[in-house]
Structures are given as structure tokens and as C-alpha cells.
N, C-alpha and C positions, 0 to 999 in steps of 0.2 A: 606865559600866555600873551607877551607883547607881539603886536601884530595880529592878532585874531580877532574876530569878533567878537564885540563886548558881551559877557554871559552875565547871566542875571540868577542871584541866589533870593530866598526870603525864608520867614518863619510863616508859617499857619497856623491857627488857632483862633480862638474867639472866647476873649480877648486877647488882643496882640499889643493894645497901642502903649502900654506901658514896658516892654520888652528892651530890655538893653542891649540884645542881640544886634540890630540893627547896626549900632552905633560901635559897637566894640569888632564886627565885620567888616564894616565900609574905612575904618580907620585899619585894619589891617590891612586892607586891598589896594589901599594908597602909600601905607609904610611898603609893600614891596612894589609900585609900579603895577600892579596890576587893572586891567582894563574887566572891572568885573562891576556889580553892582547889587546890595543885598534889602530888599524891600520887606514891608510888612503886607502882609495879606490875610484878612479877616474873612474866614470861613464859616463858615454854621457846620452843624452837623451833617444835616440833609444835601448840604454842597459840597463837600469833602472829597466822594469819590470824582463827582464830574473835576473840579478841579485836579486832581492827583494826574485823571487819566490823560488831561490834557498839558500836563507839565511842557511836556515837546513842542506841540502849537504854542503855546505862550513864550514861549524861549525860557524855561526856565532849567535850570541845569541841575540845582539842589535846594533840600527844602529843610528850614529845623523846622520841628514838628512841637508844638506843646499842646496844653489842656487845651479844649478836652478829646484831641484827636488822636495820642500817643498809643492808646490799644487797637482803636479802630483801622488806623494807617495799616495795619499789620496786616490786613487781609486786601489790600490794595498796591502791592509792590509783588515781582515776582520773585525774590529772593531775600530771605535778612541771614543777616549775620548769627552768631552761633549766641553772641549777648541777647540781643533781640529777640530768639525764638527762645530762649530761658528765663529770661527775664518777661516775656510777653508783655511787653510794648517796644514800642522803638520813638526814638526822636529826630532820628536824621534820614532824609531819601536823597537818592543820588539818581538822576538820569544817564544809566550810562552807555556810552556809545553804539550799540547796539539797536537803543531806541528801550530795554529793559530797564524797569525799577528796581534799585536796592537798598533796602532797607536796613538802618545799623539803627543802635543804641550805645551814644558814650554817655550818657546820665553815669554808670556805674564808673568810669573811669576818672569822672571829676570825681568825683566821692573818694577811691580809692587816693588818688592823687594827692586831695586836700588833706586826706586822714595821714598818709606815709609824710606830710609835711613836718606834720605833727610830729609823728610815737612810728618805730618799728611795727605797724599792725601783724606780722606774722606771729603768731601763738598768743593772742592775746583775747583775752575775753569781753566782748562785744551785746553792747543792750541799744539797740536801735527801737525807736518809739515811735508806731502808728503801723498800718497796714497798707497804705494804698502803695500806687506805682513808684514814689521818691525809695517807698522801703523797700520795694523788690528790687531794685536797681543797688541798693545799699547792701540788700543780705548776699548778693550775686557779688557785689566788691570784695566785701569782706572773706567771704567764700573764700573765692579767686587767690585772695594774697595771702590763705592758708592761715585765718586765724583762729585759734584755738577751739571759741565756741562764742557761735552766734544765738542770741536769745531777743525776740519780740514783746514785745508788750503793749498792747493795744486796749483803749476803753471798752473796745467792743471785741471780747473774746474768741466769737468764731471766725472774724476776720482776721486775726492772730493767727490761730490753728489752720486755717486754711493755706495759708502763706506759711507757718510753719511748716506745712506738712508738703509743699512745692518745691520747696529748697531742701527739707530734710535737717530743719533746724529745730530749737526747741519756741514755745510759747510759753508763757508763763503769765500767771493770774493777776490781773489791774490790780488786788488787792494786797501780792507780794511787793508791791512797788518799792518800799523802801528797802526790803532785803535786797530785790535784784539789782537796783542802783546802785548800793554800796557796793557788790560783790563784782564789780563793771569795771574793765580797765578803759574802754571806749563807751562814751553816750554819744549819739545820732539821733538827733533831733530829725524825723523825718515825719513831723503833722505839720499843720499850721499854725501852732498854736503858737502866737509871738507876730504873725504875720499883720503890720498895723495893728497892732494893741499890746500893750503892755500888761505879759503876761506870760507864765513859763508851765511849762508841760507839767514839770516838778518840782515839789519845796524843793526850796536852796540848801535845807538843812540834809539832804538827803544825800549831799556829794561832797565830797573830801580833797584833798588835799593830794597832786600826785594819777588824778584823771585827767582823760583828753575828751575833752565837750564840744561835738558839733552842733551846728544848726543849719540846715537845709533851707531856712529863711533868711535871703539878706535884705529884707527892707521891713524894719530898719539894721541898718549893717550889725549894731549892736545889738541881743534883742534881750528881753528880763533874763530868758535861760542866763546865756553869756555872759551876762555884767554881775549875775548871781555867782557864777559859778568860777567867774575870774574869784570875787570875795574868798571865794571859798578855798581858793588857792589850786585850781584846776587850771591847767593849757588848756585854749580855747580855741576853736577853728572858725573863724566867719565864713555864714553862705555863701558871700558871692566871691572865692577860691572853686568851689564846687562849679557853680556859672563859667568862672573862667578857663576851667582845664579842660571841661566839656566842649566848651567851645574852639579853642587849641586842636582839639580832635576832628571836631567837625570841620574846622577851615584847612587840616590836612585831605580830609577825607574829598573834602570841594577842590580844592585847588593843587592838590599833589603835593605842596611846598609844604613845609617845616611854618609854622605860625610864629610872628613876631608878638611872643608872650608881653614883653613889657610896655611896647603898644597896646597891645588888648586889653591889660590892666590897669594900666594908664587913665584909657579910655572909661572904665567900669568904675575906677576910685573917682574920676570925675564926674561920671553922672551919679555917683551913691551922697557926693559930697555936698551938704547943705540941701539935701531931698531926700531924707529918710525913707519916704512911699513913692519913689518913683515908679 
């Protein structure tokens, strides 16, 4: 991109100002020379689309997308990707050349990434926790990389079933919880439960020895699930791996280049560090 015009990427959402996105994009953009520049931009709801449709007047080239615009955006681009329309939301829009909107989602492919860091996920049997958009994004990973059997389990049951019944997976009852746990090669932590508070989805006694235990929350990096379930003699995956591969993705998707991973990581272990709630 050297000699062009300086382009200009951001995140949307409301809130934004806590987003490490910012910081972990601008430090890639500079690790390669790039003439680019990645802002925050606090949207409401009711301002969402005027902002979107005006991407082009604004100069802005691509947009990560989070709460609480990630389902909304979908009806404001004129194409998503095949993740995107399955999973029903997207987090990333792209202006492209044309002057058209396109809309992807790599939420699922940090997930996938962080989880394959771990454990082989192909045939393995998967208990991912909550129903909102982090899970749909999560059952579409696990799907994708052909594991075994994917199972829900949510406090509130018909939001389970309903999302079971999307993907074509199973749901199972808040009140099996200690069976479905045990019987779990993969947990995915995908509520908030851990997020600023010290607190875990599930007793610790419930997990063994020889599971892979994610958390979709990284502040704090470490959160009760994790530090229970290292005790327990489980491999753990910390949130912000999922943050950073998503991201990886999206800064190919922006700029066409290959992402300077250990830049962007870099960049993320130093604002997680000594600021738990950033």
C-alpha cells in the first residue's frame, strides 16, 4: 500500500473504548510500513446504518464490528460470506472496490485456531456453555473442523434448543451439567460469566484431568474457570488467543497481507498485562 493514500480502518460498537483492537491493528500497520490507520467509533444503535452506508464518504475502507451491532450489520452490507450467513452475525465489513459492502465473520476461526492450539479438535466431543453469538460462532468452528459431537448447554433451555436446532446439534438440560461436563473432551466457555468477577460457569469439581478448557473472556486473562481447571489438571486456552487470530484474519481480509502475528500478540500481552479489565 506504500504510496497510496492513507486508508483508514475502525471497530463500531457501543461500547468501544475499552477494545484492544485498536492498539493490536495500528502496531501491525507500522510493523509492516503500512500507510493505514485503525480508529475507534462509538455508534448507537439508531446510528448504525447511517454510519455503515456512509463508510465511502468517511474514507473508511473496513470496519470490525462488535456488540451490539454484530447481527444487526448483516442486513446492512450487500454480500457476507458463507460464515456470516450461517452463523448469523458477522464482525468484519469491508468496502470494496466497487463502492459494495462485505460482510465476513472470523469470530469462528479465532475459536477454531485457539482450540487446534490446544488438542486435535477433529472427532472430539465438545460442551460449549451459553447460547448467544460468541456460541454460534463456536458451534460453526467446531462443526467446520469435523468434531465428533457438539452439545450446548445453556441456563436458559430454549435458547439452547433453538441454537441447537440452527446448527443441527444436540442441547442438553442445565440440570445434566455435571454428567455433560465429565463426558467432554473440549469446554468453551462462551457466557460471561468470569468477565470482571471472580467466578466460573462450573464447579471445578466437575472437570478432570486430560480436558481442553476455553474461555471466550480475556479480562482477566486468567479467569476462576481457568485457574480451577488448570487445578484440576486440564490444558487451558486463554480468551485473548481467540481475540488475536480473529484478528490475524481480519487484518488479512483489510490489507491483503499475511498479519505480523507476533506483533499483534505482543501488542495484546501488553495491554492485558498489569490490567486485568481493560
Amino acid at each position: 500500500m506504500s504510496g497510496e493514500i492513507k486508508q483508514y480502518f475502525g471497530i463500531v460498537g457501543d461500547p468501544v473504548q475499552h477494545s484492544l483492537s485498536p492498539a493490536m491493528h495500528n502496531a501491525a500497520f507500522r510493523a509492516l510500513g503500512l500507510d493505514c490507520e485503525y480508529r475507534r467509533h462509538v455508534v448507537s444503535a439508531s446510528e448504525l446504518a447511517s454510519f455503515i452506508s456512509g463508510m465511502q464518504e468517511q474514507g473508511i475502507r473496513g470496519l470490525s464490528v462488535t456488540i451490539p451491532h454484530k447481527v444487526p450489520a448483516l442486513q446492512l452490507v450487500d454480500r457476507l460470506d458463507t460464515a456470516a450467513h450461517q452463523i448469523g452475525a458477522l464482525n468484519t465489513i469491508l468496502l470494496e472496490a466497487d463502492g459494495s459492502l462485505a460482510g465476513f465473520n472470523t469470530d469462528w476461526l479465532g475459536v477454531q485456531k485457539a482450540a487446534a492450539e490446544l488438542i486435535d479438535i477433529r472427532r472430539k466431543r465438545v460442551l460449549i456453555l451459553g447460547a448467544g453469538g460468541t456460541a454460534r460462532a463456536a458451534v460453526y468452528a467446531f462443526k467446520a473442523a469435523g468434531s465428533a459431537r457438539v452439545q450446548i448447554l445453556n441456563r436458559t433451555g430454549s435458547k439452547a434448543l433453538a441454537l441447537a436446532e440452527a446448527f443441527s446439534v444436540e442441547a442438553r438440560n442445565w440440570a445434566e451439567m455435571k454428567e455433560v461436563v465429565a463426558e467432554a473432551d473440549i469446554i468453551f466457555n462462551a457466557t460471561s460469566v468470569g468477565l470482571e468477577s471472580d467466578r466460573s460457569p462450573i464447579p471445578a469439581t466437575y472437570l478432570h484431568s486430560g480436558q481442553v478448557v476455553l474461555d471466550a473472556v480475556y479480562t482477566p486473562s486468567r479467569t476462576r474457570l481457568l485457574i480451577e481447571a488448570e487445578e484440576q489438571g486440564c490444558v487451558i486456552g486463554l480468551g485473548y488467543r481467540m481475540l488475536l487470530w480473529q484478528g490475524v484474519e481480519q487484518f488479512r481480509l483489510f490489507t491483503g497481507q499475511d498479519a505480523p502475528v507476533g506483533v499483534m500478540e505482543s501488542v495484546l500481552l501488553e495491554n492485558l498485562k498489569g490490567n486485568p479489565h481493560v
